[in-house]
C-alpha positions in Angstrom: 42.1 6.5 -46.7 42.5 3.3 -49.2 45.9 2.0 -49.9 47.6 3.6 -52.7 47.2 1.3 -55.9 50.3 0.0 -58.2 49.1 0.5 -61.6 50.3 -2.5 -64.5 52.2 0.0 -65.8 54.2 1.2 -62.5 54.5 -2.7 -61.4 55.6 -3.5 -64.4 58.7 -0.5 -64.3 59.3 -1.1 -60.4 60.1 -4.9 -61.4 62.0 -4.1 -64.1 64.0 -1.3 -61.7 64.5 -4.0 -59.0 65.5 -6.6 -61.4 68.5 -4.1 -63.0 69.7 -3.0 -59.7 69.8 -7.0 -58.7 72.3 -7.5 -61.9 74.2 -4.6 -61.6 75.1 -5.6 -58.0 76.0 -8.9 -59.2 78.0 -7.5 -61.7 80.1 -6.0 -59.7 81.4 -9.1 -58.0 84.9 -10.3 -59.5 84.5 -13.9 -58.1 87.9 -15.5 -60.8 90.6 -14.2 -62.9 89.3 -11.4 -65.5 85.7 -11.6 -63.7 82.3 -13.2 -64.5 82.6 -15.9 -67.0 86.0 -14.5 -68.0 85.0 -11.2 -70.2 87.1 -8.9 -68.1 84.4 -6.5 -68.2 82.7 -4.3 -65.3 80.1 -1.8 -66.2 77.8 0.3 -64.5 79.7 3.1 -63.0 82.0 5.7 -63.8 86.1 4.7 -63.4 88.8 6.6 -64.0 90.9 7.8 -66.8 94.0 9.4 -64.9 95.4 9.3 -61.3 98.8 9.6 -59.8 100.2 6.9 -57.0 103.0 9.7 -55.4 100.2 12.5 -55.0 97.3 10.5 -53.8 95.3 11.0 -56.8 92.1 9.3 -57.5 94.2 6.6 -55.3 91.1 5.6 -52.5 93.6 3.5 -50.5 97.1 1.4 -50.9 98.2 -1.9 -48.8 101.4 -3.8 -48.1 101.0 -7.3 -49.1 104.1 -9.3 -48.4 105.6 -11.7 -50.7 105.2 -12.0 -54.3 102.7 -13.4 -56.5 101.5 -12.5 -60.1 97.7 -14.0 -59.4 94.9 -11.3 -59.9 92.9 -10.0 -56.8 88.9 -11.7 -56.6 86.0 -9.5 -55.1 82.9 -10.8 -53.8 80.6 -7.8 -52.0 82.4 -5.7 -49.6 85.4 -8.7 -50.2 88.4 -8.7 -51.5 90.6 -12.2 -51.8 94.4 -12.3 -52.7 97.0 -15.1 -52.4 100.8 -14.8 -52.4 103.9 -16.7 -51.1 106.6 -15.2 -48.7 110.0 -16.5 -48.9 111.6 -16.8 -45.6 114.9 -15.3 -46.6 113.3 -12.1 -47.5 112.7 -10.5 -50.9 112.1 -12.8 -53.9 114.6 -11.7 -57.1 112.2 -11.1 -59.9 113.1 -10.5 -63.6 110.8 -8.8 -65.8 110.8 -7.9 -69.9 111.5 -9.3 -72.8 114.3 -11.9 -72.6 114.3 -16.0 -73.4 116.2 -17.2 -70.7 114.2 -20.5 -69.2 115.9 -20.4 -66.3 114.9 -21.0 -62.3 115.1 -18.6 -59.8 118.0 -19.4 -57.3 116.0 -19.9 -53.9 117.1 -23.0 -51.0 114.6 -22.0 -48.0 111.1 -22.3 -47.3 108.1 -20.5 -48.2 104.9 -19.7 -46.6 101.7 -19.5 -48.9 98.8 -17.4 -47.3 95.1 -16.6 -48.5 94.2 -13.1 -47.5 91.1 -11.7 -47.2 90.3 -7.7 -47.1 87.6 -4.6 -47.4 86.8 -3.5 -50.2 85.8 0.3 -49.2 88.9 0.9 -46.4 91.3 -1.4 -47.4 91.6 -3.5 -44.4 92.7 -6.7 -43.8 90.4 -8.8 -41.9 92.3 -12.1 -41.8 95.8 -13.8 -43.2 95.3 -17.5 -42.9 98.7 -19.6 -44.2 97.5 -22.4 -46.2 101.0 -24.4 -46.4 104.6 -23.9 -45.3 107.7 -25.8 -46.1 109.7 -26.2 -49.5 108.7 -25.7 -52.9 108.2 -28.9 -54.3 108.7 -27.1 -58.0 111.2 -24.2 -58.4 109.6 -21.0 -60.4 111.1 -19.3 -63.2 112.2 -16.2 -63.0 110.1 -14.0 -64.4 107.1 -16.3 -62.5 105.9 -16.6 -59.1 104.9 -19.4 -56.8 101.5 -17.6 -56.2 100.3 -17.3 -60.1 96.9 -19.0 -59.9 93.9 -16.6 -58.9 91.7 -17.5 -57.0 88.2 -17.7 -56.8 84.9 -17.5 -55.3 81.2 -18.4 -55.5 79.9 -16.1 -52.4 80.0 -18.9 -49.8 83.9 -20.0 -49.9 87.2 -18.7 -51.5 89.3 -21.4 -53.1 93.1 -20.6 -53.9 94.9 -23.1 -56.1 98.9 -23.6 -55.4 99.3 -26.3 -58.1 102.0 -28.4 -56.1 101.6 -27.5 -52.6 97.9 -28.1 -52.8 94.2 -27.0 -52.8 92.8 -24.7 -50.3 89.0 -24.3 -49.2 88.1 -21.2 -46.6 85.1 -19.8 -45.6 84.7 -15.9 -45.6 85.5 -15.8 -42.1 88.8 -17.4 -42.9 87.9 -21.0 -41.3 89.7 -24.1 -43.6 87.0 -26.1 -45.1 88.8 -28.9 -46.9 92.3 -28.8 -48.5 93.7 -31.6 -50.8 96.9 -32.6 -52.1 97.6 -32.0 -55.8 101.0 -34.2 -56.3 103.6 -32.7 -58.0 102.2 -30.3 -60.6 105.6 -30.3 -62.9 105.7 -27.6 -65.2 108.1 -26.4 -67.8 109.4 -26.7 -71.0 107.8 -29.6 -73.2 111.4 -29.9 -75.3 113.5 -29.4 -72.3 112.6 -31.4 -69.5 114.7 -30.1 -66.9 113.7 -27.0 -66.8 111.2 -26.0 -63.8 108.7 -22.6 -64.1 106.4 -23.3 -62.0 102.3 -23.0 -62.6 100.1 -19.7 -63.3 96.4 -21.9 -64.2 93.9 -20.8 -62.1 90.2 -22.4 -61.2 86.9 -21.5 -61.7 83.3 -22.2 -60.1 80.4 -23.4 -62.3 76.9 -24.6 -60.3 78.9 -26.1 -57.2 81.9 -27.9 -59.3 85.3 -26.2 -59.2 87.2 -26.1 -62.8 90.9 -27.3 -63.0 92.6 -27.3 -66.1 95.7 -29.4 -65.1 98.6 -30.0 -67.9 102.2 -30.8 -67.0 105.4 -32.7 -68.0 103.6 -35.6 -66.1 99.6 -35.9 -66.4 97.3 -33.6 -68.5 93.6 -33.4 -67.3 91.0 -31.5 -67.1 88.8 -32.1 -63.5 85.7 -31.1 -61.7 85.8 -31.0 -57.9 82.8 -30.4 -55.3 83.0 -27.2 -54.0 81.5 -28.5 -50.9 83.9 -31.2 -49.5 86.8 -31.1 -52.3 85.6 -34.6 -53.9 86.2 -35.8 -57.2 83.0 -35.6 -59.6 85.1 -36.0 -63.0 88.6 -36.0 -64.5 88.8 -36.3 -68.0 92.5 -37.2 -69.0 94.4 -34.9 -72.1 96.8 -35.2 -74.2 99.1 -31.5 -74.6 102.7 -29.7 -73.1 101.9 -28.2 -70.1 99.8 -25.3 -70.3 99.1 -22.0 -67.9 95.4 -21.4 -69.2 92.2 -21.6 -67.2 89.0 -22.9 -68.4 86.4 -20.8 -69.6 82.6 -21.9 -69.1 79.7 -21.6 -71.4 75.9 -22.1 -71.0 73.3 -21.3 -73.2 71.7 -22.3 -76.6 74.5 -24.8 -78.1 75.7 -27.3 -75.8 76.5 -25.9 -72.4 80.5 -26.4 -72.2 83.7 -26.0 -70.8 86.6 -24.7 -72.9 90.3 -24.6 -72.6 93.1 -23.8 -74.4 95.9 -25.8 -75.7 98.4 -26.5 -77.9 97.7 -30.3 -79.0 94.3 -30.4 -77.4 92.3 -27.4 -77.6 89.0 -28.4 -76.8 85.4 -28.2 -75.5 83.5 -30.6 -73.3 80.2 -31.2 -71.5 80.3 -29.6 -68.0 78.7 -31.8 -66.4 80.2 -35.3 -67.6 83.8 -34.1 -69.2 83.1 -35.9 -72.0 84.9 -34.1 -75.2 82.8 -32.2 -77.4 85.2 -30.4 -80.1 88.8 -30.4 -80.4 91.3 -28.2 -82.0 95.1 -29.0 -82.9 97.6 -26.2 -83.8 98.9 -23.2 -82.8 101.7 -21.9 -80.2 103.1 -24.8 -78.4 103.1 -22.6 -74.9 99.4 -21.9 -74.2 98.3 -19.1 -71.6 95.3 -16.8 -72.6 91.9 -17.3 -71.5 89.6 -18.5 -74.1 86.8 -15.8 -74.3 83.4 -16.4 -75.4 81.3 -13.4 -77.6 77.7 -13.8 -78.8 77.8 -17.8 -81.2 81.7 -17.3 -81.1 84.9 -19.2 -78.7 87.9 -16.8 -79.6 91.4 -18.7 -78.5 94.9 -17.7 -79.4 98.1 -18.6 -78.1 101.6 -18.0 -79.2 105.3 -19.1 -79.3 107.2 -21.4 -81.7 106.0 -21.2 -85.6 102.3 -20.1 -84.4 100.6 -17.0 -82.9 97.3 -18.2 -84.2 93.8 -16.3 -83.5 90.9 -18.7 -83.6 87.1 -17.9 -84.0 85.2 -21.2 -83.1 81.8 -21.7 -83.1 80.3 -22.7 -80.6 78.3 -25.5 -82.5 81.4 -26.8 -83.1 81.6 -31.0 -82.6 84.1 -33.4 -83.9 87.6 -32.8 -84.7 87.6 -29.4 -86.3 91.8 -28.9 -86.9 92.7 -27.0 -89.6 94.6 -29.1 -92.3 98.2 -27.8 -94.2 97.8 -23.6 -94.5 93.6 -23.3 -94.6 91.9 -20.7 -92.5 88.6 -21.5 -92.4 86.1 -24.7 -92.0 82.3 -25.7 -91.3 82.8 -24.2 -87.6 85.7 -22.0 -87.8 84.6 -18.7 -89.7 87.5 -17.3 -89.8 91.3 -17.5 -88.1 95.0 -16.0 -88.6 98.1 -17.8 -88.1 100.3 -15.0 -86.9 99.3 -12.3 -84.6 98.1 -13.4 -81.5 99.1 -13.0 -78.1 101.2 -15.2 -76.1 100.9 -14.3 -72.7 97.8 -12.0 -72.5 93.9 -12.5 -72.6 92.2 -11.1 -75.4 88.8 -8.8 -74.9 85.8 -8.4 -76.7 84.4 -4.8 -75.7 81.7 -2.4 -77.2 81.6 -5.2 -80.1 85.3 -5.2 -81.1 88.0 -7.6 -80.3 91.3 -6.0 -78.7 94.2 -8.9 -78.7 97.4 -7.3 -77.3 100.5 -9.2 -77.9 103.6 -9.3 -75.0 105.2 -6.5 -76.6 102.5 -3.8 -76.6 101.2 -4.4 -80.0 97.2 -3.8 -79.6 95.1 -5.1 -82.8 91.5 -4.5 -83.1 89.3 -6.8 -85.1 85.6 -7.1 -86.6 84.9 -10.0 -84.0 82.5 -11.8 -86.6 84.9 -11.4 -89.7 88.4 -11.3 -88.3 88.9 -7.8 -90.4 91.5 -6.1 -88.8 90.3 -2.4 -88.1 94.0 -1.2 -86.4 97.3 -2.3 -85.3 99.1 0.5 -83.2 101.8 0.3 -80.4 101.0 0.7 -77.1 103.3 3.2 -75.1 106.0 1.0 -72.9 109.5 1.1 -71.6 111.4 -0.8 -74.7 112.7 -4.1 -73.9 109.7 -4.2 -71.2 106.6 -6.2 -72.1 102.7 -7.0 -70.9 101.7 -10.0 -68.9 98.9 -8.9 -67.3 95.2 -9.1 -69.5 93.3 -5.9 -70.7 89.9 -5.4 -68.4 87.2 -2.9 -69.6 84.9 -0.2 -68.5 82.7 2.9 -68.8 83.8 2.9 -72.6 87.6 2.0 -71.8 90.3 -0.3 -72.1 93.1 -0.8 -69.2 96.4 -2.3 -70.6 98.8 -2.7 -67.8 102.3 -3.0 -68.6 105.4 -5.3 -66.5 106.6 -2.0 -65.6 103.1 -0.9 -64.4 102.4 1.9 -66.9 98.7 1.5 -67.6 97.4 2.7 -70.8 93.8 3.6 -70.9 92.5 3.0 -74.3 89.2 4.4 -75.9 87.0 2.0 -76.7 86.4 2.0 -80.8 87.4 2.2 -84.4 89.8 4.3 -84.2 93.1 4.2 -81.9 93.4 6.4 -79.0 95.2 6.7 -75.6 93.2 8.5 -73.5 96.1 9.0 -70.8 99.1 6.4 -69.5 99.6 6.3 -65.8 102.6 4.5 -63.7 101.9 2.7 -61.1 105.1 3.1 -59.8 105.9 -0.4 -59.1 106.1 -3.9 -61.5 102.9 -5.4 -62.2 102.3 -8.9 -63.8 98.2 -9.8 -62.7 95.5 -8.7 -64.2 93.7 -6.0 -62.7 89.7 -5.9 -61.1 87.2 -3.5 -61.6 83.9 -3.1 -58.8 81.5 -0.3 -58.4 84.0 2.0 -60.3 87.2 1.0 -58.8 90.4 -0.6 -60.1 92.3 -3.2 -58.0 96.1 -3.6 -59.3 97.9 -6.2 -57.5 101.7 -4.4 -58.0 105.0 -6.0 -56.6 104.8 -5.0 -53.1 100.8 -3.5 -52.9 97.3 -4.0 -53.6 95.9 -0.4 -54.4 92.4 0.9 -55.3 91.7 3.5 -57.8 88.8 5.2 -58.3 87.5 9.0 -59.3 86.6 11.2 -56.0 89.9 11.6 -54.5 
């Protein structure tokens, strides 16, 4: 009997079918803060709309993780990668909600900050390595953490980033590769120098270069490392207050380019030289969310003091391209508001709409190409309680996780509606990740998957 005989037309669909199964693996890696390139968005599989933490519900599995940090959970196959920092007097105070206080937290002993590695599918951990013990060089604030920077992966190595008490390099079997020694990474207030809050910037990988978007009281850069050994390749210096973003990369048609956020220096620049490309001036004068990229568009915002600006830069864009007096709109800025962006959380671009909720609840939807707003509407919260953690999207649906921890899931589309509004029983302040299905929240005291089947 001959060998059976692939037809063009069969080759052609098994290629295809191998090809999609490839990407839809890849997808369902979470290797930085918010995911691939920084979309926040995992599809391919079914996730949930409703569970319950106290009856087990759709809940696959829940672990202790000591200490506190507010950084996001990273996944990379059947790995999952968190960080925190344990204080060595016990329990770390923690203030949540909407309040203005600046103040530090009250702490005088040492820390220990650990990288943690653990399976996906049982929960497990497989190793606890402590990176670095000894006093915080920085105090936090007290609504922040001295674990706030995810951290992130490329399949090969897991880098965590702990701003002042340094850089950290591990293998997957939990073996330290190369650490190095950040300086003091002084954050705070730009008009009140004394005040201390600690970081919450986290790194990236892009073709073998780590990311590190660095602004303080002190030094502002923006720096490319080798992921191999640690070593310098560029550091391009800035000019901004300190800032609690992390770069964003682009690659594609218009010039490849990294892109961060800022108040003072909002800018893009060549990835592989750091030279400055575009730059922005204006907006809130405490920059956190992620710039996110959508189709020829760079969406930014940023919030506090006279601004809560929503950009939409092109990403053509070259020169200075700073919008003069009250105007909206230039050669490479099609369109932008001055008031209604967020100031703590990342905005999303899903199903061709862009969701920007602000740290009170307040979810707007927009025309991502014009800037026309389709609906404003209140999210459902605890009053006086607020969102820090960015919205992530699958299967058709937004998750919007509260301080408190009361996810709303939200159905993707014109028109407003909360599918169903779950508690996770405990305060939650990182972002969530999604693989193969399955949420990851990073709460106060656990790390819990949840997922339909049980």
């Amino acid at each position: 009997m001959g060998k059976p005989i692939i037809t063009g037309k069969w080759f052609s669909i098994l290629i295809i079918t191998l090809f999609t199964t490839i990407n839809l693996q890849a997808q369902q890696n979470w290797p930085s803060l918010r995911g691939a390139q920084g979309k926040g968005i995992a599809e391919g599989f079914a996730t949930p709309v409703k569970w319950d933490i106290e009856k087990s519900e759709n809940v696959l599995w829940k672990v202790p993780i000591a200490g506190l940090a507010h950084s996001s959970p990273i996944i990379w196959g059947d790995r999952i990668f968190v960080v925190t920092a344990v204080y060595s007097k016990g329990e770390q105070s923690l203030r949540v909600g909407l309040y203005g206080s600046g103040n530090a937290a009250k702490e005088d002993g040492p820390f220990s900050w650990h990288v943690i590695c653990i399976e996906k599918k049982s929960g497990k951990v497989l190793w606890d390595k402590t990176a670095h013990a000894g006093i915080p060089k920085i105090k936090r604030h007290t609504k922040n953490s001295h674990a706030s920077g995810t951290p992130c992966t490329d399949g090969r190595c897991v880098i965590a980033y702990f701003e002042s008490e340094g850089l950290y390099c591990y293998d997957f079997e939990g073996n330290l590769v190369w650490k190095k020694d950040m300086g003091v990474v002084n954050k705070g207030a730009f008009d009140m120098p004394s005040l201390q809050w600690g970081g919450g910037s986290s790194t990236m990988i892009h073709e073998g270069m780590l990311l590190l978007q660095c602004d303080t009281l002190d030094e502002d850069y923006l720096a490319a490392y080798n992921v191999e050994n640690g070593a310098e390749i560029w550091k391009t210096k800035r000019d901004d207050n300190p800032t609690w973003s992390t770069p964003t990369v682009y690659t594609g048609k218009e010039h490849s380019q990294v892109i961060i956020n800022g108040y003072k220096h909002i800018c893009g620049y060549y990835i592989k030289t750091g030279r400055e490309i575009w730059k922005l001036t204006g907006g809130g004068d405490i920059p956190v969310p992620r710039p996110v990229v959508w189709e020829d568009l760079i969406f930014i915002t940023n919030a506090h003091g006279r601004m809560s600006p929503i950009y939409a830069i092109k990403l053509s864009a070259k020169g200075d391209i700073s919008l003069p007096g009250q105007e909206t709109t230039n050669e490479y800025i099609p369109w932008s508001i001055r008031r209604g962006g967020n100031y703590m959380t990342t905005p999303i671009v899903y199903k061709d709409f862009l969701y920007c909720c602000n740290d009170r609840g307040q979810l707007s939807c927009f025309e991502p190409k014009t800037g026309k707003l389709i609906y404003r509407e209140q999210l459902p919260v605890q009053r006086g309680f607020g969102f820090s953690a960015s919205p992530v999207a699958a299967d058709g649906k937004l998750y919007f996780t509260s301080e408190t921890g009361e996810v709303s899931v939200v159905k993707a589309g014109m028109e407003f509606e909360v599918l169903h509004k779950n508690e996770m029983g405990e305060i939650c302040m990182g972002t969530p990740a999604i693989s193969e299905g399955v949420l990851y929240f990073r709460t106060r005291n656990h790390l819990t998957a949840i997922g339909a089947g049980k």
